[in-house]
C-alpha positions as CSV (number, residue, x, y, z in Angstrom):
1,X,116.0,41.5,140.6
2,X,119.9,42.4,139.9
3,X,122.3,39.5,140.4
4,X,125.6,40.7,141.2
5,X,126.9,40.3,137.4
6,X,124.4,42.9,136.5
7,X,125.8,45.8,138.9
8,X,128.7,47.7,137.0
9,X,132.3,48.8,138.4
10,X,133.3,51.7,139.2
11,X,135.7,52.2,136.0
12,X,132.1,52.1,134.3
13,X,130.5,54.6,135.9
14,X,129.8,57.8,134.1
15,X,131.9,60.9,135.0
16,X,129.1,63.0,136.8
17,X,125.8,61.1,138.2
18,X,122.6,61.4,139.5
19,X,121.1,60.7,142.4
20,X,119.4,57.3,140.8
21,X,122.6,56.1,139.5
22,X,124.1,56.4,142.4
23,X,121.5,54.4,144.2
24,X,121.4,51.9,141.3
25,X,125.2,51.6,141.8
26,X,125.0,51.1,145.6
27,X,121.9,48.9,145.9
28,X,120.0,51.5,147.7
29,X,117.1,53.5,147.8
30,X,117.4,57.3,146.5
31,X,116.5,58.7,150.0
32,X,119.8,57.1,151.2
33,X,121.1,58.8,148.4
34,X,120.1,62.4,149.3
35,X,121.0,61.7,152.9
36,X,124.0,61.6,151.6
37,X,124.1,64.5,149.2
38,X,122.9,67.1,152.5
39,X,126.2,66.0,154.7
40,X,129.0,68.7,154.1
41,X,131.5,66.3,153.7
42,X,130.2,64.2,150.4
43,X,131.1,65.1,147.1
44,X,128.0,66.3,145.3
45,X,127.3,69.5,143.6
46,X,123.3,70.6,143.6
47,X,122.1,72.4,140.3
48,X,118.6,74.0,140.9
49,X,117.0,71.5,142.6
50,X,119.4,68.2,141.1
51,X,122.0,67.1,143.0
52,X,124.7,65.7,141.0
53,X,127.7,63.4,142.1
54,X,131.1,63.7,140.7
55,X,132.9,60.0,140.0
56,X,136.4,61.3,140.9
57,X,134.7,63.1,144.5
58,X,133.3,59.7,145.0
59,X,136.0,57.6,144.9
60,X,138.1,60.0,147.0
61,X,135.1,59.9,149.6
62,X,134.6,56.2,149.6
63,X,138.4,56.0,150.0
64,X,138.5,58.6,153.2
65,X,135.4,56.3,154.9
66,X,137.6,53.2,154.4
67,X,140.8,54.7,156.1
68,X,138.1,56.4,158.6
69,X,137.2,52.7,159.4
70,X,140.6,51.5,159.6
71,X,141.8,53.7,162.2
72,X,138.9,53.6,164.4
């Protein structure tokens, strides 16, 4: 089991992901994952049959769900 000193940052996240990373990075499983990937609105680019996640589109999304929040 990861102990929160294990899980990295997001400065240390790679540039581009995968689905597993992703979930590794969130502490969830990788169906959340690609219920995320199939809404319109999150940042991920699909390759054949990978989906990949861009760092930069993440952070942008995670900051828009956070003002989202905010306002509501």
């Amino acid at each position: 089991m990861k102990t929160v000193a294990n899980r990295k940052t997001l400065a240390e996240l790679p540039d581009v992901m995968s689905v597993q990373q992703l979930g590794q990075f969130l502490g969830v499983h990788a169906n959340g994952v690609y219920e995320l990937v199939h809404q319109q609105s999150f940042p991920s680019i699909q390759i054949g049959r990978k989906f990949v996640i861009p760092k930069a589109g993440l952070v942008k999304w995670l900051e828009e769900q956070t003002e989202n929040k905010a306002v509501s």
